[in-house]
C-alpha positions as CSV (number, residue, x, y, z in Angstrom):
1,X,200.0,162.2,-38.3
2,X,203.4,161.7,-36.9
3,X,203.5,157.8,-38.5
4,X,202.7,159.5,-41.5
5,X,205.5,162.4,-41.2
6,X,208.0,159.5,-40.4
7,X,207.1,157.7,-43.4
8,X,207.6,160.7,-45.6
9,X,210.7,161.4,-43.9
10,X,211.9,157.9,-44.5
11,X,211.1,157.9,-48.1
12,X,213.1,161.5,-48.3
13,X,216.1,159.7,-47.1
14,X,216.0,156.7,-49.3
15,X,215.8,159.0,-52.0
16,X,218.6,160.7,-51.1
17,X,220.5,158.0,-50.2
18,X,219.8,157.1,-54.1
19,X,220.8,159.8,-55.3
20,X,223.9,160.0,-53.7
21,X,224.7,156.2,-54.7
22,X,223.9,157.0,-58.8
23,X,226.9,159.8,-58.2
24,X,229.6,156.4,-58.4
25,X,228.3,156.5,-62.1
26,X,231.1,158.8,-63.1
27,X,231.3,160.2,-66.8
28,X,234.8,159.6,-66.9
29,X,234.1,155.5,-66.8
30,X,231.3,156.3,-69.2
31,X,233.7,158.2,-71.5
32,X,236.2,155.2,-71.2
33,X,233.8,152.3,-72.0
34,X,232.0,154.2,-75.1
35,X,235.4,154.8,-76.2
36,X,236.6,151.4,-76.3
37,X,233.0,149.9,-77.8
38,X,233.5,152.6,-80.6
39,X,236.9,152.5,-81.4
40,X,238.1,151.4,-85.0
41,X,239.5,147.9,-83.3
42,X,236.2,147.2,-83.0
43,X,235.3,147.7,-86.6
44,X,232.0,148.7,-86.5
45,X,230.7,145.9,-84.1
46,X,228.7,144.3,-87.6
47,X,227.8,140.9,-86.5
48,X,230.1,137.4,-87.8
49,X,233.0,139.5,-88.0
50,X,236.5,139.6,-85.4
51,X,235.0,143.0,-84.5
52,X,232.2,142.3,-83.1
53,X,233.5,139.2,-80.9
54,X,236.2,141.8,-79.5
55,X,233.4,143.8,-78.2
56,X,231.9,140.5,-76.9
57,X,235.1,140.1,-74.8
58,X,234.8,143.5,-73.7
59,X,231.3,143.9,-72.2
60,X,231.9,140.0,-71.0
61,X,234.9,141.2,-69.3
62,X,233.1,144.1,-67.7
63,X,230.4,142.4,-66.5
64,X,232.5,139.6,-64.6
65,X,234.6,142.4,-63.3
66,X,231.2,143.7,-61.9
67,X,230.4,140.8,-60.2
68,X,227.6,140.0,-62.2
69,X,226.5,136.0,-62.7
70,X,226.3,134.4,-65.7
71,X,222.5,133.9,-66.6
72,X,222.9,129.9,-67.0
73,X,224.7,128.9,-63.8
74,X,228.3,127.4,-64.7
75,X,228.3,128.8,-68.0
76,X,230.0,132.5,-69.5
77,X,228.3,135.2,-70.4
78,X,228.0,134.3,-73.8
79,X,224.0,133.5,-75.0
80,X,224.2,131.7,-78.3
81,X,222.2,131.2,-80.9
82,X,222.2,130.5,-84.6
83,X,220.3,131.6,-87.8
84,X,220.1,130.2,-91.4
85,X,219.5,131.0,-94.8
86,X,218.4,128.8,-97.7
87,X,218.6,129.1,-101.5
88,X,216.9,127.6,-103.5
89,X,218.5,125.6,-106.4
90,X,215.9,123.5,-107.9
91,X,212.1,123.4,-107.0
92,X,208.6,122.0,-108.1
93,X,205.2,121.8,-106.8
94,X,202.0,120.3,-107.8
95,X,198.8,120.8,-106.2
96,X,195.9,118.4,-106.4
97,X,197.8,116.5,-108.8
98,X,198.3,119.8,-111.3
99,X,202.2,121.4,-111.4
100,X,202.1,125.1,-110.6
101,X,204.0,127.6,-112.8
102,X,207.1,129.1,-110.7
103,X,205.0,132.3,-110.4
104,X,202.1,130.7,-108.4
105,X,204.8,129.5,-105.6
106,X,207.4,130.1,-103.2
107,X,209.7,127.6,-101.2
108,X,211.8,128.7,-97.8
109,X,213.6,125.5,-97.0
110,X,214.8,124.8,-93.9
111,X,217.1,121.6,-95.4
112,X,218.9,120.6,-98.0
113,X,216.4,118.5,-99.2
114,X,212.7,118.3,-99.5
115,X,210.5,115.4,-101.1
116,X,206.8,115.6,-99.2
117,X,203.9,113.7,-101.2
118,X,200.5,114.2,-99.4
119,X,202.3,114.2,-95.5
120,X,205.5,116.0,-93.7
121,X,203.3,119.5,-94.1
122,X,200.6,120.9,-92.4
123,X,198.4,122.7,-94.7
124,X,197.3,126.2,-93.3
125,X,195.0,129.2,-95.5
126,X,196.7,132.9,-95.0
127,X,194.0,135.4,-93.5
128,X,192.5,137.8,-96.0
129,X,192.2,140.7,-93.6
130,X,195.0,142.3,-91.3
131,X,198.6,142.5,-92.9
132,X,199.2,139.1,-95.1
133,X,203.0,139.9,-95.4
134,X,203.1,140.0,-91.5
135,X,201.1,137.2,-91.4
136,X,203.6,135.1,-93.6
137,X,206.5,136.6,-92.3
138,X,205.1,135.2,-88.6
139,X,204.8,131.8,-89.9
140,X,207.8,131.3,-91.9
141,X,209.7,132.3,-88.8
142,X,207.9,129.5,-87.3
143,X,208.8,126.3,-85.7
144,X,206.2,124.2,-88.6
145,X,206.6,123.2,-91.5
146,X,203.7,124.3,-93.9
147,X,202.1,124.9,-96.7
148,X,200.8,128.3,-96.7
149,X,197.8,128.6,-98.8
150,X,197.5,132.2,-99.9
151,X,194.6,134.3,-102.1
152,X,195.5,135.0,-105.1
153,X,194.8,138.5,-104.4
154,X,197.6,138.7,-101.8
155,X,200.4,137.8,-104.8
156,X,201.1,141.3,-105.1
157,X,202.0,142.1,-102.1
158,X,203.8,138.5,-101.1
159,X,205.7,138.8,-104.2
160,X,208.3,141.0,-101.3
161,X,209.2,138.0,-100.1
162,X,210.4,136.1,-103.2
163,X,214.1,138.2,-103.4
164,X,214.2,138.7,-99.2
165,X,217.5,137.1,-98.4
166,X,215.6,136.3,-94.5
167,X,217.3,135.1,-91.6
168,X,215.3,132.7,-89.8
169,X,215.3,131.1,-86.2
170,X,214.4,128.1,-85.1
171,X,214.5,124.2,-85.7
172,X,215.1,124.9,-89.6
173,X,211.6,124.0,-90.9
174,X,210.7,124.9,-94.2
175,X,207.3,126.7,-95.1
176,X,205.7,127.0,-99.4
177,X,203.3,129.8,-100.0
178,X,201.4,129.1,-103.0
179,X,198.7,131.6,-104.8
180,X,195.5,129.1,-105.2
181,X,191.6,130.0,-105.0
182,X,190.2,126.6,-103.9
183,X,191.2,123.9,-101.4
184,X,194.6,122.0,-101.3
185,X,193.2,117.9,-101.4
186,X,196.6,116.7,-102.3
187,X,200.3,117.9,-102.6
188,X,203.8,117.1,-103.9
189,X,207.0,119.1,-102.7
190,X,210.4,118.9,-103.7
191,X,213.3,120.8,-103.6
192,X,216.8,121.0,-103.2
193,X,218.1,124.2,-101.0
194,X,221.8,125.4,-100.2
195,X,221.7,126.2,-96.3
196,X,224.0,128.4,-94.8
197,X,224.1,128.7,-90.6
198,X,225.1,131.7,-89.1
199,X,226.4,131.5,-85.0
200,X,225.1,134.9,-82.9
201,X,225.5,135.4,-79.7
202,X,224.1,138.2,-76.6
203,X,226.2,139.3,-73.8
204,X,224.2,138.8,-71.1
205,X,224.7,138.8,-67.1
206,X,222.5,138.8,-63.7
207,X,222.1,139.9,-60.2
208,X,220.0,137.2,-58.5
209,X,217.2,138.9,-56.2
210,X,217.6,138.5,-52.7
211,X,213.6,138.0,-52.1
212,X,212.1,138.1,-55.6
213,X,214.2,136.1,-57.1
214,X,211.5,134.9,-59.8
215,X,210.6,138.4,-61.1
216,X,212.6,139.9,-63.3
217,X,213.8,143.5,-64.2
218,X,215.9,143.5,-67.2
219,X,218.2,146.1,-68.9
220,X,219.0,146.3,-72.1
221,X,220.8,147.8,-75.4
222,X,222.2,146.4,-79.1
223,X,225.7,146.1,-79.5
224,X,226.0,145.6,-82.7
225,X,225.9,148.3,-85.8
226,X,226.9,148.3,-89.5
227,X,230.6,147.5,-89.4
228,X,232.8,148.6,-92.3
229,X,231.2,149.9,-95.8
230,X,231.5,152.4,-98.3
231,X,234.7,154.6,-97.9
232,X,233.3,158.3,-97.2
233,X,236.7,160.6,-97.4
234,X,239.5,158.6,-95.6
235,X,236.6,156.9,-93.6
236,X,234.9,153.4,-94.1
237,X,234.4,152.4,-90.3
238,X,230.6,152.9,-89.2
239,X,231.6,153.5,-85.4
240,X,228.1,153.4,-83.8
241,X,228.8,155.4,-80.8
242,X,225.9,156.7,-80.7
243,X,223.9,153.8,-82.4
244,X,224.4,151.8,-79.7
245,X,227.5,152.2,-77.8
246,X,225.8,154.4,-76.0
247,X,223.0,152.0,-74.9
248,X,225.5,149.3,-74.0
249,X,227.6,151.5,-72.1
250,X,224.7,152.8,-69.7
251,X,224.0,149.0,-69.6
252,X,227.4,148.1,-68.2
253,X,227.6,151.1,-66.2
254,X,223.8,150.0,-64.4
255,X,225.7,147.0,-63.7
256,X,228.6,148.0,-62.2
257,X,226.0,150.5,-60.0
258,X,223.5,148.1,-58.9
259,X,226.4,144.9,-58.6
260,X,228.2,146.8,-55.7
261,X,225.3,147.7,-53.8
262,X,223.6,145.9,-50.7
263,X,221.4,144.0,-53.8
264,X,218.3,144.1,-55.4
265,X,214.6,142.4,-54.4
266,X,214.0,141.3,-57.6
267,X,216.7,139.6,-59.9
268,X,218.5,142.3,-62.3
269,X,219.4,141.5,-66.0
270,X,221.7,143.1,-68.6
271,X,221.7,142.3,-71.5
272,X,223.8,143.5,-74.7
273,X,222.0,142.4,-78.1
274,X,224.0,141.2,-81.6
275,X,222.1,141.4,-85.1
276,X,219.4,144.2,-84.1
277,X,220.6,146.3,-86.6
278,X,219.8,143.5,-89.4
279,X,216.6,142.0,-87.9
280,X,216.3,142.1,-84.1
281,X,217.5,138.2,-84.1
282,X,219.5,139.0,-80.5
283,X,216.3,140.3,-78.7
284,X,213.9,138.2,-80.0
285,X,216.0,134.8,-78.8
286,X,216.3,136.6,-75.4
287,X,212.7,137.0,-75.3
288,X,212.0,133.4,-75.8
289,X,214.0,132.4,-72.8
290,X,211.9,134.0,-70.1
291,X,208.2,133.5,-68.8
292,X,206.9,137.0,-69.8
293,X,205.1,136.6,-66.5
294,X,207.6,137.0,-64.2
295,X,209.6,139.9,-66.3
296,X,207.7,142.9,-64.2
297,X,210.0,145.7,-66.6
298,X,212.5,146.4,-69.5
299,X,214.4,149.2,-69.5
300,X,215.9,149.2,-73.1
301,X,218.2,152.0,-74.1
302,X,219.0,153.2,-77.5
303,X,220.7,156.1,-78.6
304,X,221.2,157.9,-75.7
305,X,224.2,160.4,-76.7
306,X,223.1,163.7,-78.2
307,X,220.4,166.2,-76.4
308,X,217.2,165.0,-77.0
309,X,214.6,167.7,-78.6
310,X,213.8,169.2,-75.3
311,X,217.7,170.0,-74.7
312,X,219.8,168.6,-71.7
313,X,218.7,166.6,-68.7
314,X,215.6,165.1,-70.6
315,X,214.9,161.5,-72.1
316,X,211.8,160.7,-73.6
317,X,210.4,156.9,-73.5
318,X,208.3,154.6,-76.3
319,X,204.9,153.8,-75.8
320,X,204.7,155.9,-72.9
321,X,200.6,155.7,-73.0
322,X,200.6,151.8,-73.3
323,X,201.3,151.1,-69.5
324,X,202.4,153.6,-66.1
325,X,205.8,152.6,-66.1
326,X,206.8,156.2,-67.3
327,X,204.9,157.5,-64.6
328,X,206.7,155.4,-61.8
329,X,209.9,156.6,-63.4
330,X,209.0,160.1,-63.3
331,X,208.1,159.8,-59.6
332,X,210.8,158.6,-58.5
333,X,212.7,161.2,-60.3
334,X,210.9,164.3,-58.4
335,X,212.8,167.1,-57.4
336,X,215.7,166.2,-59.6
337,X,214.5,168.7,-62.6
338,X,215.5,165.5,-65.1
339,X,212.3,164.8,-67.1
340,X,211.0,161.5,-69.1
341,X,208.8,162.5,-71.8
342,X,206.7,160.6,-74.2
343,X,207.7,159.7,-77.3
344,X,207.5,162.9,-79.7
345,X,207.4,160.5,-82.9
346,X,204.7,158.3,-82.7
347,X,204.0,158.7,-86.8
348,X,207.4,156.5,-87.1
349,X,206.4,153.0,-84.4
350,X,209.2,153.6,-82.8
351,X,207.4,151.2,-79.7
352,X,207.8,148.5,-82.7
353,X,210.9,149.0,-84.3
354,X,213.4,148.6,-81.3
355,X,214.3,145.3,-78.6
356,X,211.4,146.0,-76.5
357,X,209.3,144.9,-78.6
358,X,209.3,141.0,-78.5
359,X,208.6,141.6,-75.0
360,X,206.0,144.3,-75.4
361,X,203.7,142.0,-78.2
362,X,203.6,139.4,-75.0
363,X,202.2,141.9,-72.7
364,X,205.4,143.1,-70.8
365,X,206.1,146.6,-69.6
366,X,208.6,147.0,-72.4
367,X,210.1,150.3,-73.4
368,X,212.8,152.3,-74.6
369,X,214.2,154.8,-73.4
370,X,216.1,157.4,-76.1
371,X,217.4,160.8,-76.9
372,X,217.4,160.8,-80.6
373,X,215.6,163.5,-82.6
374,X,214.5,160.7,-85.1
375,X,213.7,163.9,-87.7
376,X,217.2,165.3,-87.8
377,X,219.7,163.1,-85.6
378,X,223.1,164.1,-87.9
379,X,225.1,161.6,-87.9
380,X,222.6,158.6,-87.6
381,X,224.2,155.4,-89.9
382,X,227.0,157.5,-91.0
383,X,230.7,157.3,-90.4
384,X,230.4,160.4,-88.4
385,X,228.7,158.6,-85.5
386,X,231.8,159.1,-83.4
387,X,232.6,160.0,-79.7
388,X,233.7,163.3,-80.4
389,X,230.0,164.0,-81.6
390,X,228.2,163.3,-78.2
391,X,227.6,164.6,-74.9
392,X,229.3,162.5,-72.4
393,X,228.4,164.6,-69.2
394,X,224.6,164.5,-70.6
395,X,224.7,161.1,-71.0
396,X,226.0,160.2,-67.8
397,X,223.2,162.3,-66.1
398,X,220.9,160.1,-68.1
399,X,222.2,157.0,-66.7
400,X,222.1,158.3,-63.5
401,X,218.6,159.3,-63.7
402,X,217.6,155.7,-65.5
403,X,219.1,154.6,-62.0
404,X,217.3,156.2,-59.9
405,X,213.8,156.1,-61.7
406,X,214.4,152.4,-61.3
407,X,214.6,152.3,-58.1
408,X,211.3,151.2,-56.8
409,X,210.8,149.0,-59.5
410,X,213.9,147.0,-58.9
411,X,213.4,146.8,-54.8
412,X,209.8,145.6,-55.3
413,X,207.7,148.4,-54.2
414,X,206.0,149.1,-57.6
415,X,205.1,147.3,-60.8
416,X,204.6,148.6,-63.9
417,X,200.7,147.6,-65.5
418,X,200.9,145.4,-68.4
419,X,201.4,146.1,-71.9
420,X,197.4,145.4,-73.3
């Protein structure tokens, strides 16, 4: 009984001492960092323009000043990557020694120039149940290069993909859908493409784990938003303080937290993403780097600025069902009145839609964590979304409490279950 006392005492205090520690999160450095990610300098943080590199330097600069590692040792802070897009210029195809009509095919090159006669593809049939554009979405994504033999049936619906100006990772391999009944026997492929590469890059630093260091706990937000567009009044900047300065700012302010303390079991990573807004390329390049294995949670934060539906001191998380790590959150949050609740719009996939969910599809306890009311958030992609319109004392207890419902995740004592 007494062992048992002791322990309960002991637990008390490290809560406490938690508690006390996720106090150094101060909303006047959260005020100053949201500030400077959503000011016009930054001109809307769209991705391949000055803007967005100046907010590069910025969270790079924070993170250093943190005393966070880079994630490659000797390198910055900087994860590159690149997309491309092709175009088309000139294109034919014949199929068991018949041309088809431009109707019955499409080409996504991956280079300048394509001549294949009967080798350099591998030939592959599109399912007929499930979603087909999905499916040929996955596989032109890919790192093959294919022919794609789709049902006729499925034109309709593949016909989306003929005018989709797609950005596309990878080796630059190039993948032909074409709309036949029967069996490809022989083939001929030529094209000539105009391909245009586009240079990305995450911010992204580490805290190596003083007895875990192969398991991983990451934290994450976008960066990036829409930039500058359509003047509305005297107005043309699309700030994004909300959508996702916010984010990125409780992302550099875990940082600074967990970087001056005694240091974590398991190895920490932040992470700011680039190019979620047009196609999730920044988490989805992150994701490939890691074993999902050893990434035991992912603690992605979106739009974390405005009261969620519930009011103040309340967060809700995605796909809280899918595994317990809203549960270990919550217990770790007891007595503090702050509540995690499930996701309140599960009609709009928001599990889906956001960076967790590279991670998620490969079985990792993946989630974000948000206060928008996705049914009436004001200012949401408009030239409103502006520091003046959030809560910074709100937010900052929001960080706080992400803090300290991480805590036994990050030390080692519990591990969310898997994403099935």
């Amino acid at each position: 009984m007494r062992i048992c006392l002791l322990f309960v005492m002991l637990i008390a205090a490290m809560s406490a001492d938690a508690q006390w520690k996720t106090r150094r999160i101060r909303s006047g450095d959260v005020r100053d960092m949201l500030s400077a990610l959503s000011d016009d300098r930054m001109q809307g943080r769209r991705p391949l323009t000055p803007g967005i590199e100046l907010a590069a330097d910025y969270i790079a600069s924070s993170f250093k000043t943190s005393g966070l590692q880079p994630l490659t040792p000797g390198g910055d802070f900087r994860q590159r990557f690149q997309t491309f897009q092709s175009s088309v210029r000139e294109q034919s195809v014949s199929l068991n020694g018949q041309a088809l009509p431009a109707s019955d095919f499409m080409i996504f090159a991956g280079t300048e120039r394509i001549d294949w006669t009967d080798q350099g593809a591998e030939v592959v049939r599109l399912g007929t149940t499930g979603n087909p554009l999905q499916e040929a979405v996955g596989l032109i994504q890919g790192n093959r290069d294919l022919i794609v033999v789709a049902d006729t049936a499925q034109r309709r619906v593949l016909q989306r993909l003929r005018n989709a100006r797609m950005q596309r990772m990878g080796s630059g391999r190039t993948v032909v859908i074409v709309f036949l009944a029967g069996d490809v026997m022989t083939y001929r492929v030529q094209a000539t493409a105009t391909v245009t590469r586009n240079a990305y890059a995450n911010v992204v630093g580490m805290i190596p784990g003083r007895t875990r260091p192969d398991e991983f706990v990451l934290f994450s937000a976008h960066y990036d938003h829409l930039g500058i567009g359509k003047p509305v009044g005297q107005d043309s900047i699309y700030n994004g303080a909300n959508d996702d300065a916010s984010g990125t700012t409780a992302v550099m302010a875990l940082a600074r937290l967990f970087a001056r303390g005694a240091g974590p079991e398991r190895t920490l990573v932040f992470a700011a993403f680039t190019a979620e807004e047009s196609g999730g390329y920044g988490s989805r390049y992150f994701s490939q780097q890691f074993d999902p294995r050893k990434v035991q949670a992912m603690f992605n934060i979106e739009m974390i600025g405005t009261e969620s539906k519930w009011g103040r001191g309340s967060a809700y998380i995605t796909g809280f069902e899918k595994t317990d790590f809203g549960t270990i959150l919550q217990r770790n949050l007891e007595g503090t009145g702050f509540v995690f609740h499930p996701d309140p719009y599960p009609a709009q996939n928001l599990f889906y839609r956001s960076d967790n969910a590279t991670l998620a599809a490969l079985g990792v306890p993946a989630h974000t964590i948000s206060t928008s009311k996705m049914d009436s958030e004001k200012y949401y992609h408009t030239v409103d979304d502006e520091i003046g319109t959030l809560d910074i004392d709100n937010m900052t207890e929001i960080i706080r409490a992400i803090a300290l419902s991480s805590i036994s995740i990050v030390q080692g004592k519990d591990t969310p279950s898997r994403v099935k």
